[in-house]
N, C-alpha and C positions, 0 to 999 in steps of 0.2 A: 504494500500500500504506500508506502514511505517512496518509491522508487517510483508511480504512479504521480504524486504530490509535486516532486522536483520537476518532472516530465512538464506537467501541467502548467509550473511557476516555471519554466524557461520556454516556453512556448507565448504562454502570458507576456511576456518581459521581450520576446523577439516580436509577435502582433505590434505593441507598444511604439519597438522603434519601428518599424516599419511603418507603421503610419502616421509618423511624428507625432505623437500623443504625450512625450516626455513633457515637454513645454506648461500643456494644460495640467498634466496631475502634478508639476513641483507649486506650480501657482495656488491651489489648494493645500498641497503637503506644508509650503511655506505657512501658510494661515496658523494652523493646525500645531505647526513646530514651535511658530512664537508662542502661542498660545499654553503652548506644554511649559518651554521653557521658561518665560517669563513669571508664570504663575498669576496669581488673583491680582496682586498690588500693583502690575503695573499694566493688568489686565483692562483692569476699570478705568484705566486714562486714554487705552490703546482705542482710538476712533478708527482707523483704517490703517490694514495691511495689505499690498498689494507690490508681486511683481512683474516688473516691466524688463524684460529684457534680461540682464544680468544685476539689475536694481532692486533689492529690493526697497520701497518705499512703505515708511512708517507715521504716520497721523497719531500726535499725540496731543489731550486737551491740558496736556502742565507742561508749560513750558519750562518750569525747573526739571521736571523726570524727564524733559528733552535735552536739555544740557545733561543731566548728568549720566543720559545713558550714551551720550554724543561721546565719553571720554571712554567707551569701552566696544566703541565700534568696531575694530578688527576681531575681538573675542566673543561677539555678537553673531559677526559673518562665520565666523572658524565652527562655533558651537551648529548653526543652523545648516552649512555645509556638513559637516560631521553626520546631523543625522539624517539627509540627502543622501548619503553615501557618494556623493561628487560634487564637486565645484562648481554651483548654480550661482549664488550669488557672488558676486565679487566688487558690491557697492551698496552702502546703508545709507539711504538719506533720511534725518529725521527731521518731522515738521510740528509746528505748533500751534 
């Protein structure tokens, strides 16, 4: 059954590229990631996540939790790449 399972998730995962659908599910998966990682606190300020391109783009309603998550942007990208399993984002912009 185990051998059936892989079969199925590499089949899944070649569809995928094949018909460039990478694009759309990191657009959701990013959502989803902030969401885990950042937790409740900085949930409730977080107005829009959205990305564009290799951007991702963050809307936030406290302009201080925008500054001060502005000083950990590199370790923001690296976490959210990490659980991507590849190098989607490679730009944080955050707004207020």
């Amino acid at each position: 059954m185990e051998g059936n399972t892989q079969l199925l998730s590499s089949v899944i995962k070649q569809l995928i590229k094949q018909n460039r659908l990478e694009y759309g599910l990191h657009k959701v998966e990013v959502q989803e990631i902030w969401e885990r990682l950042m937790g409740n606190a900085i949930i409730k300020y977080t107005t829009s996540v959205e990305l564009k391109g290799d951007v991702l783009y963050i809307q936030l309603s406290s302009p201080a939790l925008c500054q001060e998550l502005g000083y950990g942007k590199e370790k923001i990208i690296a976490l959210i790449n990490e659980e991507l399993g590849e190098e989607v984002v490679k730009k944080l912009h955050l707004t207020s």
